[in-house]
N, C-alpha and C positions, 0 to 999 in steps of 0.2 A: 484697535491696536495702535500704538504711537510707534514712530517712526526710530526714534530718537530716546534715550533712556539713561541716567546714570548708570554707573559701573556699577554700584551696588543697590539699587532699588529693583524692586521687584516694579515689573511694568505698571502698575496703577499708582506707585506712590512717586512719580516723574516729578522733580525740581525741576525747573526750569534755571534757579541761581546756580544748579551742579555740574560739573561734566558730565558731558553727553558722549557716548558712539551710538555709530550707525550700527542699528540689529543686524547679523550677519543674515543675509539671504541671496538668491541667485538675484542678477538682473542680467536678462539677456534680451539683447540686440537681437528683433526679429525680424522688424522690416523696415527701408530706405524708402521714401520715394523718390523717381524721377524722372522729374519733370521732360515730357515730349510733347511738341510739336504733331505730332501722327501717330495716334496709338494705335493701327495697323500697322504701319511700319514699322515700329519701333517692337511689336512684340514681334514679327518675323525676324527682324535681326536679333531681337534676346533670345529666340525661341529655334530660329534655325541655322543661326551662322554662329551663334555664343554656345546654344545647345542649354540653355535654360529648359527649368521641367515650367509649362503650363500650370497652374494652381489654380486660380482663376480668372474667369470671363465674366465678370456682371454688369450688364445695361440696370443700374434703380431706375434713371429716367433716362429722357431722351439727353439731358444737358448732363448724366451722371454715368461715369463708367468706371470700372475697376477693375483692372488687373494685373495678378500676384505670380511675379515668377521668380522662382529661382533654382539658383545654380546647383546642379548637382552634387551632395554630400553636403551640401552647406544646411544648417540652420538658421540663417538670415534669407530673407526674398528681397525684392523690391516689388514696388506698388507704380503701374506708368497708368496713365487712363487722363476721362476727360470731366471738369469740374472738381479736378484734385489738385491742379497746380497751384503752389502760393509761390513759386520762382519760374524765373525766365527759361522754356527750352535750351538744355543746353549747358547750363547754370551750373551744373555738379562737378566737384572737379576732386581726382582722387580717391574715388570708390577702387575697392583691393579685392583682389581675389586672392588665398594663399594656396598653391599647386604644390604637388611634392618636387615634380619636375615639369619648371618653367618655359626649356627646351620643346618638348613633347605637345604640353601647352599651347605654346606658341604654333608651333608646326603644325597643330591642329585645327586654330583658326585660320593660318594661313589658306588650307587648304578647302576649310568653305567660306573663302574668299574674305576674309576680313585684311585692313591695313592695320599691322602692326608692327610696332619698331622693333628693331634689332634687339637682341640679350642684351642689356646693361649688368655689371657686377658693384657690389656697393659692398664694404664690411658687414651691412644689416642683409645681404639677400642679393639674389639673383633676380632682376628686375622684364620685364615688355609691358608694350604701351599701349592703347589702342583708345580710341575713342565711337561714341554710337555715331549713328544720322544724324543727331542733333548737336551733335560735339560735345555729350555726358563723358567724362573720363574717367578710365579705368585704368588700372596696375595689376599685373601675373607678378606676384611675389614667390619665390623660392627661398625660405630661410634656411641660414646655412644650419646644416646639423640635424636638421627636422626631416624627417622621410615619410 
């Protein structure tokens, strides 16, 4: 199957001198890695202070480890482990969560002990900040209008 296709060709008779679009299909964002330092600690904090679902745990070898968690309702995970890093622990900056309510959110991690800042308001959303053990950062988005 080609990627790529004039507007009026049938897929096998592709110009490449014609215009092209992109064939309409899903592409969906399913998993981040990132990068830690202590992938014991760092799934206890995704897994019991964030409240990530566990996915998986796989030792391939002794130098190879994999593990797939993610956030509740979500269809994206992240991947933390060890013999998967290609960036520095720590490195990620700006991974988002979007919440209906930011507030609630927030008051949520607060209360199994995460540090996280204060509500920000922005015209694009209701914002809090948080970062892991390794200083991976995150964003609790509330858009406005969205429930």
């Amino acid at each position: 199957m080609h990627l790529f296709c004039p507007d009026h060709a049938p897929e096998p008779a592709c110009n490449t001198a014609e215009p092209r679009r992109l064939l309409r299909m899903d592409w969906k964002l399913e998993l981040v890695q990132v990068p830690v330092s202590d992938v014991d600690r760092a799934k206890d904090f995704y897994t019991e202070k964030i409240g990530f679902n566990a996915d998986h745990d796989h030792r391939v070898t002794e130098e190879l480890r994999f593990v797939q968690l993610t956030p509740p309702g979500s269809a994206c995970s992240i991947a933390i482990g060890s013999g998967l890093e290609q960036a520095e622990p720590g490195s990620v900056r700006g991974l988002q969560i979007v919440v209906p309510d930011v507030a609630a959110a927030r008051a949520e991690l607060v209360d199994r002990g995460v540090e996280v800042s204060d509500l920000q308001e922005f015209p694009w959303g209701i914002f809090a900040f948080f970062s892991d053990p390794d200083g991976n950062s995150w964003a609790l988005q509330q858009i406005p209008g969205r429930s």
